[in-house]
LOMIMI-685428 format. One record per residue (C-alpha): residue number from 1; x, y, z. Coordinates in steps of 0.25 Angstrom, whole numbers, padded with zeros to 4 digits. Layout:
// LOMIMI-685428
   n     u     v     w
 NUM     X     Y     Z
...
***
This chain:
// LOMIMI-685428
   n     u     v     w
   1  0000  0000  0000
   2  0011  0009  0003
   3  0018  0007 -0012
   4  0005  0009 -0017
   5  0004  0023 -0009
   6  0016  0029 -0013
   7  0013  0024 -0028
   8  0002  0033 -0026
   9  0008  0044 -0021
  10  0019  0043 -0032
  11  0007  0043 -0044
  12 -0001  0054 -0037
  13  0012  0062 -0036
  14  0017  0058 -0050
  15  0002  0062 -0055
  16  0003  0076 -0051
  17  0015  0079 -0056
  18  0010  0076 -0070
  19 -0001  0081 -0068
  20  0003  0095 -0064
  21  0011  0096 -0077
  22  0003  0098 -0092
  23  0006  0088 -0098
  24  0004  0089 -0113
  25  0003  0079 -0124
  26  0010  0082 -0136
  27  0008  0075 -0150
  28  0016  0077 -0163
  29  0010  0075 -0177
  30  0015  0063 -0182
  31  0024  0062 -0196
  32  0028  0050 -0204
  33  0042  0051 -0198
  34  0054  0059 -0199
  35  0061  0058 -0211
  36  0075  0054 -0206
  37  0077  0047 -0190
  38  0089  0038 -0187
  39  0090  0023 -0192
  40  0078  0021 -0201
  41  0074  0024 -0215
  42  0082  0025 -0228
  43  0094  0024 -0228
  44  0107  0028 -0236
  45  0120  0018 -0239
  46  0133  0016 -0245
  47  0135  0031 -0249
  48  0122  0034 -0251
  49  0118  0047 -0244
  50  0104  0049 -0241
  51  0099  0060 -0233
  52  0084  0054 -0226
  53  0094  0042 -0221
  54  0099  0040 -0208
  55  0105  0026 -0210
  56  0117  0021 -0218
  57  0119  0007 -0222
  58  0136  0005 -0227
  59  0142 -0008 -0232
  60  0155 -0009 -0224
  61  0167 -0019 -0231
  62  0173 -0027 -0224
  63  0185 -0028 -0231
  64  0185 -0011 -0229
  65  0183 -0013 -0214
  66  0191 -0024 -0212
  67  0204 -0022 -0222
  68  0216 -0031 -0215
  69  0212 -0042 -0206
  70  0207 -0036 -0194
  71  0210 -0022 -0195
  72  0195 -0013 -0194
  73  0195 -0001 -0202
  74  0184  0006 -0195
  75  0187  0019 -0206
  76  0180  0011 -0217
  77  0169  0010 -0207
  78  0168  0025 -0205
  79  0170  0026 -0222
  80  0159  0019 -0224
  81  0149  0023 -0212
  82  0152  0038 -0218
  83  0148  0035 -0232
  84  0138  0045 -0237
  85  0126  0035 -0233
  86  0128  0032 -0220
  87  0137  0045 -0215
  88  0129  0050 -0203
  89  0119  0040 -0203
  90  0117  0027 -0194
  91  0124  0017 -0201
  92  0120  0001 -0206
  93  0133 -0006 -0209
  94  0136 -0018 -0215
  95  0149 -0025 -0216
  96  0150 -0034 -0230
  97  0161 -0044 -0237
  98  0154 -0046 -0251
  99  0149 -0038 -0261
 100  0140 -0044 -0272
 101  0144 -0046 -0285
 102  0148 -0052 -0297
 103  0163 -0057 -0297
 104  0165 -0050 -0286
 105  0177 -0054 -0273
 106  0172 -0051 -0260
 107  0170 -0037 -0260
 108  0171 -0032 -0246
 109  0177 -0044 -0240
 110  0193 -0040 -0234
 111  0203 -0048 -0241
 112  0210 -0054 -0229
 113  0198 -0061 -0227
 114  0201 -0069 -0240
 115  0215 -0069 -0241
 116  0218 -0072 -0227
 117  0208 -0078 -0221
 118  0204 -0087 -0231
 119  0189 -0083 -0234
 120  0184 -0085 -0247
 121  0179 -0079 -0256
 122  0167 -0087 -0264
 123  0163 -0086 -0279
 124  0152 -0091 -0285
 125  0150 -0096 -0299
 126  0142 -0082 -0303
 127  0155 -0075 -0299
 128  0151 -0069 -0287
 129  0161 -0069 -0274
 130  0157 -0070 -0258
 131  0166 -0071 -0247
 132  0164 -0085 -0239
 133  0157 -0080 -0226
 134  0157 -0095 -0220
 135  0174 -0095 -0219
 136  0176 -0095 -0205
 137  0187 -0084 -0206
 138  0176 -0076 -0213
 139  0167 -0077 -0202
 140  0176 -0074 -0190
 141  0182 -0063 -0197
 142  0168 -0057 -0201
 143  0165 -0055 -0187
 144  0178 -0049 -0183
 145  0174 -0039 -0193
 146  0160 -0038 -0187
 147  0167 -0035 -0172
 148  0176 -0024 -0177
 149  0166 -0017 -0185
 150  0157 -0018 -0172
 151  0166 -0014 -0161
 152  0168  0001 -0168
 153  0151  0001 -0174
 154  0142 -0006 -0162
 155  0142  0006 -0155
 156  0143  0017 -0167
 157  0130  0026 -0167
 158  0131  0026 -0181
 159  0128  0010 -0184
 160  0113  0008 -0187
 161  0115 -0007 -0188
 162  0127 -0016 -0192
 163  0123 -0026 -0203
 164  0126 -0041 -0203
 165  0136 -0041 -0215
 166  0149 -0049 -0218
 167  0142 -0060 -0225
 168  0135 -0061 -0239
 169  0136 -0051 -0250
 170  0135 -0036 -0246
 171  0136 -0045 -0231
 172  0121 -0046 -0232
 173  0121 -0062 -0229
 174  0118 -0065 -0242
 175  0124 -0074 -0253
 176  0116 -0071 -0264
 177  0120 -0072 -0278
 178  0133 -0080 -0274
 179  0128 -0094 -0281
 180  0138 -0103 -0274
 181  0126 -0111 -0269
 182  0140 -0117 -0259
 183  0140 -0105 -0252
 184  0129 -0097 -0242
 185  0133 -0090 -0228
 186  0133 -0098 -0218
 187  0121 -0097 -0206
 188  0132 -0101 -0197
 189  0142 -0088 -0204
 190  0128 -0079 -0200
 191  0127 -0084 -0188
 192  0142 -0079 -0184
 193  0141 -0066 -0193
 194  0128 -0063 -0185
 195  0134 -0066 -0171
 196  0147 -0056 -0173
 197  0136 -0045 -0177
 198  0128 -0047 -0165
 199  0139 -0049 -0157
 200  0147 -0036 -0159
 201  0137 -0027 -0163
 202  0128 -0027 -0150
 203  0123 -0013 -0152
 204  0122 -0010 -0169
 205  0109 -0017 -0174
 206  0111 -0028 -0183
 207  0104 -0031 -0198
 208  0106 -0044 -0204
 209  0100 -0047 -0218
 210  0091 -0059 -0220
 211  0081 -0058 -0208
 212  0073 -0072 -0213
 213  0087 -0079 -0214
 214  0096 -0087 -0203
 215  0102 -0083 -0194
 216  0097 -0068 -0196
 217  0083 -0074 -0195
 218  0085 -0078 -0180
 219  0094 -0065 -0176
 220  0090 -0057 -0166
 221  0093 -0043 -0164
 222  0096 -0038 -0179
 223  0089 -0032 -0188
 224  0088 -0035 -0205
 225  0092 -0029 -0218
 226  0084 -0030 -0231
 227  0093 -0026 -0242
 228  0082 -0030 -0253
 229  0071 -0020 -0248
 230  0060 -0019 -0257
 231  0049 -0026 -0264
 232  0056 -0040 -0266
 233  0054 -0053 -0260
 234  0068 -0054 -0254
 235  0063 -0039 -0244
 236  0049 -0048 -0242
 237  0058 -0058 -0236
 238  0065 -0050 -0226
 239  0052 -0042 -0223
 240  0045 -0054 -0218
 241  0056 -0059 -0211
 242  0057 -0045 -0203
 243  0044 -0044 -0202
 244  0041 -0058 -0196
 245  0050 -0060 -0188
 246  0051 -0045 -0183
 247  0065 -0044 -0185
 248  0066 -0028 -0184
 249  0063 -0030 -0170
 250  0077 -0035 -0170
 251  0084 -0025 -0178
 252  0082 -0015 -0189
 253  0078 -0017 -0202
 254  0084 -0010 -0215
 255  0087 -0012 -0229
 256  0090 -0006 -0242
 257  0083 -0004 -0255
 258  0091 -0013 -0267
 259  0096 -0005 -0278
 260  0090 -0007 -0292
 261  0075 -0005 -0289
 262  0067 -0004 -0299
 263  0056  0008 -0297
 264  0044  0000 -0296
 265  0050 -0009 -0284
 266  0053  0008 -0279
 267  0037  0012 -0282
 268  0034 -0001 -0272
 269  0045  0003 -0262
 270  0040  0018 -0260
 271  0027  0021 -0267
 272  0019  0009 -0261
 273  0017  0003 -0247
 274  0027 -0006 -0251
 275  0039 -0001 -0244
 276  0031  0004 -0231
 277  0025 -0011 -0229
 278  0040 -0016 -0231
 279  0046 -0007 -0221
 280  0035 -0010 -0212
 281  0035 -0026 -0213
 282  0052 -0025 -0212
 283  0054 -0014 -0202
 284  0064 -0007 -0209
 285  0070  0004 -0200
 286  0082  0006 -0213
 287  0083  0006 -0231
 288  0092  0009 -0238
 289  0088  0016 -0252
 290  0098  0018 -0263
 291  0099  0031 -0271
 292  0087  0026 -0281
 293  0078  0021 -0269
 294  0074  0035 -0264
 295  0062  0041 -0272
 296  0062  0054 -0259
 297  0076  0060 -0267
 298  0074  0055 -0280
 299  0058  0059 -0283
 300  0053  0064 -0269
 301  0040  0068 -0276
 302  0038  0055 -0283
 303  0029  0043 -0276
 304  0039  0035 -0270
 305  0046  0047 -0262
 306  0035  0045 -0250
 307  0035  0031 -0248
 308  0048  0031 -0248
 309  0048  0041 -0236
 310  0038  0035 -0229
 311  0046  0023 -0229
 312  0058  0029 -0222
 313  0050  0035 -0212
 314  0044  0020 -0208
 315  0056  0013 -0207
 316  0061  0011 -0192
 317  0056  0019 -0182
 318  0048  0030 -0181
 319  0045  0036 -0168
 320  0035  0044 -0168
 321  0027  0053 -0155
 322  0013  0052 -0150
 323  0013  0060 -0140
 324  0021  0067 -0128
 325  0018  0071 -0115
 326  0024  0080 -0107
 327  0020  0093 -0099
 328  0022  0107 -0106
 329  0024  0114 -0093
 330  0031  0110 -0081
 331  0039  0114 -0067
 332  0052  0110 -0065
 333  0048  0103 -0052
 334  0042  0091 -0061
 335  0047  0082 -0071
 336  0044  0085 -0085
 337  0038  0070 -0089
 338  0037  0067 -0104
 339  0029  0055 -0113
 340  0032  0051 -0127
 341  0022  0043 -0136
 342  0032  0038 -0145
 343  0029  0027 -0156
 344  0036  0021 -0168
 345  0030  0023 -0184
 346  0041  0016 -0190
 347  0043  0001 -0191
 348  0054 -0002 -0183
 349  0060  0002 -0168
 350  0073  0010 -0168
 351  0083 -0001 -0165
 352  0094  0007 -0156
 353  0086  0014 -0143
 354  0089  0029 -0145
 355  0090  0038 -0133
 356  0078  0045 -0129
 357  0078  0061 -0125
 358  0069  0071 -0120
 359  0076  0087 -0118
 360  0071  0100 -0115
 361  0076  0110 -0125
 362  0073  0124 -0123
 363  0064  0133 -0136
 364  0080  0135 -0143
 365  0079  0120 -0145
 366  0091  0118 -0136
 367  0094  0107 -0124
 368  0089  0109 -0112
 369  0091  0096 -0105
 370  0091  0081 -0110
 371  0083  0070 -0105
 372  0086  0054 -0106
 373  0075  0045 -0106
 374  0074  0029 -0106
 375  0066  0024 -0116
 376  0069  0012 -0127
 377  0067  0018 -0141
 378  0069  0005 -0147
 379  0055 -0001 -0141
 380  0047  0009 -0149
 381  0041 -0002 -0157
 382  0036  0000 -0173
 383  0022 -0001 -0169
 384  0015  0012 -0165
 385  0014  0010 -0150
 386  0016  0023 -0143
 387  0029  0022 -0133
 388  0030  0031 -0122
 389  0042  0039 -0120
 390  0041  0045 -0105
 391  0051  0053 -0097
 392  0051  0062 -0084
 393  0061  0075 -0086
 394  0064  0081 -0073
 395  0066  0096 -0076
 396  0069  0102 -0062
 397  0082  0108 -0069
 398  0077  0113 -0082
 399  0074  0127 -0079
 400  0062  0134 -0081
 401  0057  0137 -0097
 402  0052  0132 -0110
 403  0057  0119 -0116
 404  0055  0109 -0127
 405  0053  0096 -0125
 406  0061  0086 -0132
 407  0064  0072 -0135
 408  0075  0065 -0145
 409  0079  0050 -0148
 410  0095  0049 -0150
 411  0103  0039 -0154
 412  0111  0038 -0139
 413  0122  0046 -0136
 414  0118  0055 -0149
 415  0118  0065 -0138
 416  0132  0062 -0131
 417  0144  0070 -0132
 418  0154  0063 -0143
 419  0169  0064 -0145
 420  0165  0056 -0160
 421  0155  0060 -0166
 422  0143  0051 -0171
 423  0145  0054 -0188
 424  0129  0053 -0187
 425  0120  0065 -0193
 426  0112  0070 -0179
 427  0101  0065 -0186
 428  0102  0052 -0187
 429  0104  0052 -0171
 430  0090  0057 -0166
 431  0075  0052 -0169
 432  0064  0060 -0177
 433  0048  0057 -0171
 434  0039  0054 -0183
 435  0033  0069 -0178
 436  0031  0081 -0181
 437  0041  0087 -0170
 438  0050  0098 -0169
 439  0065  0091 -0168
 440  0077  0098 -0166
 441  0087  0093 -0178
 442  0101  0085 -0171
 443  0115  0090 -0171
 444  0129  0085 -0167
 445  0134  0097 -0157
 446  0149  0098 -0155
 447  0151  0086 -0147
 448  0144  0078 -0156
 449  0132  0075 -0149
 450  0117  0076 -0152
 451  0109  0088 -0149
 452  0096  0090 -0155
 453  0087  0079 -0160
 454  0076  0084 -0151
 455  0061  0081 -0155
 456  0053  0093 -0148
 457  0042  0087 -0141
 458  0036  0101 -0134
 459  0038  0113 -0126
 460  0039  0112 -0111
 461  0040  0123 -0099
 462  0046  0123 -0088
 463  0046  0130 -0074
 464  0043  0130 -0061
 465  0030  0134 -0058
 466  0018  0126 -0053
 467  0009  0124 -0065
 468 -0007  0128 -0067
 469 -0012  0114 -0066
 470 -0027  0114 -0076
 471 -0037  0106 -0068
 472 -0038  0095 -0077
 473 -0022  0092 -0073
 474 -0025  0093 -0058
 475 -0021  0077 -0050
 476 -0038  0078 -0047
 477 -0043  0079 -0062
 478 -0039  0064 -0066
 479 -0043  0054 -0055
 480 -0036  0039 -0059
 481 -0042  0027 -0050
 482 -0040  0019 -0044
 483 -0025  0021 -0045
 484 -0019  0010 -0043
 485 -0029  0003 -0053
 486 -0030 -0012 -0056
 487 -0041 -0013 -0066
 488 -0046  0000 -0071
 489 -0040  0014 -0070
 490 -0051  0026 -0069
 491 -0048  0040 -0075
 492 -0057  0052 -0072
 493 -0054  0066 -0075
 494 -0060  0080 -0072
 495 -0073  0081 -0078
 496 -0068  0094 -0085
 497 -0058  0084 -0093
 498 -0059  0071 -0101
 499 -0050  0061 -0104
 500 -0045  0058 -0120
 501 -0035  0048 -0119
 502 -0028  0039 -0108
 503 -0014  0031 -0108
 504 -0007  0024 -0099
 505  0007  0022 -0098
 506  0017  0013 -0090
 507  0028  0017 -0082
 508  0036  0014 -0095
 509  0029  0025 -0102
 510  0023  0013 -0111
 511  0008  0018 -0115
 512 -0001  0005 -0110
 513 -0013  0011 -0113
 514 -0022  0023 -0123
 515 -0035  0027 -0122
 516 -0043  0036 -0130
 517 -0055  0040 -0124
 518 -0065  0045 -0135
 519 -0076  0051 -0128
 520 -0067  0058 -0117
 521 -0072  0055 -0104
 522 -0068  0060 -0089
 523 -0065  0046 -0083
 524 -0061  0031 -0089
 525 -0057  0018 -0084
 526 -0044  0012 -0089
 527 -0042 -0002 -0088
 528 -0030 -0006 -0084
 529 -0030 -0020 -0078
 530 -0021 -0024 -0090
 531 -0009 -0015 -0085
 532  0002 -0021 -0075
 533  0004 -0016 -0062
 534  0011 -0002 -0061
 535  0011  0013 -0063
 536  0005  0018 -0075
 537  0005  0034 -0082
 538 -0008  0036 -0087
 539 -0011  0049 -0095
 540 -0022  0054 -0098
 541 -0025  0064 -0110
 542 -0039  0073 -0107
 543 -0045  0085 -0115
 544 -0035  0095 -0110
 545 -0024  0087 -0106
 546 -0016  0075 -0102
 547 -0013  0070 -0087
 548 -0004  0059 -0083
 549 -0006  0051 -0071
 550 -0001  0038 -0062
 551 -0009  0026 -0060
 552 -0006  0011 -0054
 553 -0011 -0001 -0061
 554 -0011 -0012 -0049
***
């Protein structure tokens, strides 16, 4: 009885507090998406600049990072991640051997590997050369190239995702069009290629190529690239297999375009549904499009510019605000407390968990004060559930004026002080919201960290007065009972008031439940006999305004 007491005491005293503030619910009107956010969309490669990307995908030799036997050249890294496709952009990199073609040696493949350690090199009666991935020299020596390229790029902010190369042409797992019917990879060669990757790259994301194939089939914890995206049977494939066995749960999804289309397979692609269902069935968060693939810069007024940006705008995530709530008006004396109705338009999660701020900037648009908060971007799930986003700012300190409220996602330690800088476009290291809200463009400052990046969310005032409370704010205007409740959870206002909507929330700031009330009443009865035990938020939204309150659900 005692615990139940001062639980009591805590809400009514909790109650109060928010009730003496004004607090406001802000919306802002929705858009399709911004047209550029971090690791999603099109993307450029090779040395192919493209100004709406914020990916690059790079082919890395291994003959060029890997010259002599076991001396690393992490410069021809850096040549190659400062291309024109992918300088200052996240980066998707994959190391290969062999390069398709007609009587062709090993193209990528370092020629100690051959001459000294006797790996061969196969040709096939149509005159076309691989490198024998099964030769037991090549496989160890593979995976030492794997740990040196991960032991400087794990931990580089600019990797988007490592992909699994080093075997079959372009080191896409593949031998096709080699017609030696004596030679295939190995599962057991995979299965060792697979390992070293997971093994020494802990933190980059993985994408491996054939997710209906072993032992990419059973992998865990990677994500898959098409690189045959379009209206063919061989993209149905890996669609189904993504989309069955929900393989972007694991890891992104990407792809590229192939070269060569012919512009009815483009019409499809852009000017039907056709791309839009793909990129919903696959979960696509990155594509690569060629020079010829983009109808936006070649014929922007032309019928397939549109789909091709809607598209883009779909891919990955897509986080876009409901609603915020948060007082207007407020003494110092009490904290300033803030919740976000977030949700996700896109088709896919983000797959690295961003930082989540909130600030106070004054009406210059400069930094007042920075504030942290502890939630998991990477649970904001592709499926139009509203995640809450809630945080309690004290503000004892900040002295009396007129702010704006602000909140931004970074890529962590975008923020930090740097001896090095990142080589990434500010751009690519904050999140748009699919609204229309005032952001305040990103820059690097002179020790190379991030400032900017805000998205505005209001205005705010502070001081240190006591506030005029309106009588439908006052503690004795809503009466919620019995509290605690088991079954059913009545709610009564002032006659002078009526309710619109209700939503209760869990100490996690999870929304459990909505109602809309149609004919707006002055009292309802909640059932809540479904709800576990424990302290709940329940707000309530009347003609006038919006009040937040405390119950138990025993």
């Amino acid at each position: 009885m005692k615990n139940t007491t001062l639980v009591l005491l805590i809400i009514i005293l909790f109650s109060t507090k928010i009730a003496s503030q004004n607090v406001i619910n802000h919306t802002y009107p929705n858009t399709d998406g911004p047209d550029k956010n971090p690791m999603k969309g099109w993307n450029s490669g090779w040395w192919d600049d493209y100004e709406l990307a914020s990916v690059g995908f790079q082919y890395l030799k291994w003959k060029d990072f890997e010259p002599t036997d076991g001396n690393f050249d992490y410069d021809a890294v850096e040549n190659v991640i400062e291309r024109p496709g992918s300088v200052g952009r996240h980066i998707i990199l994959r190391l290969y051997t062999d390069w398709f073609g007609n009587e062709q040696t090993s193209d990528a493949g370092p020629s100690w590997l051959y001459t000294d350690y006797g790996v061969e090199r196969l040709q096939a009666t149509n005159g076309k050369y691989i490198t024998n991935y099964n030769h037991p020299n090549y496989i160890a020596q593979a995976i030492e190239a794997i740990q040196a390229l991960a032991s400087h790029y794990d931990d580089d902010p600019r990797i988007y995702t490592i992909q699994l190369g080093v075997l079959g042409y372009w080191g896409e797992w593949h031998t096709y069009s080699f017609d030696d019917p004596n030679f295939e990879i190995e599962q057991n060669t995979m299965i060792q290629i697979l390992n070293a990757y997971n093994t020494h790259f802990p933190t980059s994301k993985l994408m491996g190529r054939y997710p209906w194939l072993e032992p990419l089939a059973s992998a865990n914890n990677i994500g898959f690239h098409n690189d045959f995206f379009g209206p063919f049977n061989h993209s149905n494939d890996f669609d189904n297999a993504i989309f069955s066995g929900e393989k972007w749960l694991e890891g992104p999804i990407g792809g590229e375009i192939p070269p060569g289309l012919n512009e009815s397979d483009y019409n499809i692609l852009y000017g039907t549904s056709a791309g839009i269902d793909m990129i919903d069935k696959g979960h696509y968060s990155t594509m690569k499009a060629g020079d010829d693939d983009r109808p936006c810069l070649n014929n922007p007024n032309g019928p397939n510019c549109a789909g091709f940006m809607d598209m883009h705008r779909k891919m990955g995530y897509n986080f876009q605000i409901q609603t915020a709530l948060f007082a207007e008006t407020l003494p110092q004396s009490e904290n300033l407390t803030i919740d976000i109705a977030i949700s996700n338009i896109g088709v896919a999660p983000i797959y690295y968990d961003w930082d989540v701020q909130f600030a106070l900037l004054d009406q210059n648009n400069q930094l007042i004060e920075t504030f942290e908060t502890v939630f998991d971007l990477t649970t904001i799930a592709p499926d139009n559930t509203s995640y809450t986003i809630a945080t309690s700012i004290p503000i004892n300190t900040i002295p009396e004026d007129d702010y704006q409220l602000a909140i931004r996602l970074i890529q962590p330690n975008a923020d930090s002080n740097k001896t090095n800088p990142w080589q990434i476009d500010p751009r690519n290291t904050y999140i748009r919201f699919a609204n229309e809200i005032t952001t305040i463009e990103g820059t690097w400052n002179t020790n190379n960290a991030l400032q900017g990046g805000w998205s505005v969310l209001g205005d705010v005032s502070i001081d240190n007065s006591t506030l005029n409370i309106n009588n439908d704010l006052e503690i004795d205007s809503v009466n919620i009972y019995p509290n605690p409740a088991e079954n059913n959870l009545h709610i009564e206002v002032d006659q002078r008031n009526t309710l619109k909507t209700i939503q209760i929330y869990d100490t996690t700031g999870r929304m459990i439940t909505s109602i809309n009330i149609p004919n707006m009443s002055s009292e309802e009865i909640v059932d809540i006999k479904n709800l576990s035990n424990g302290i709940y938020t329940v707000i309530l939204t009347t003609e006038y305004t919006q009040i937040q309150k405390l119950f138990i659900k025993q």
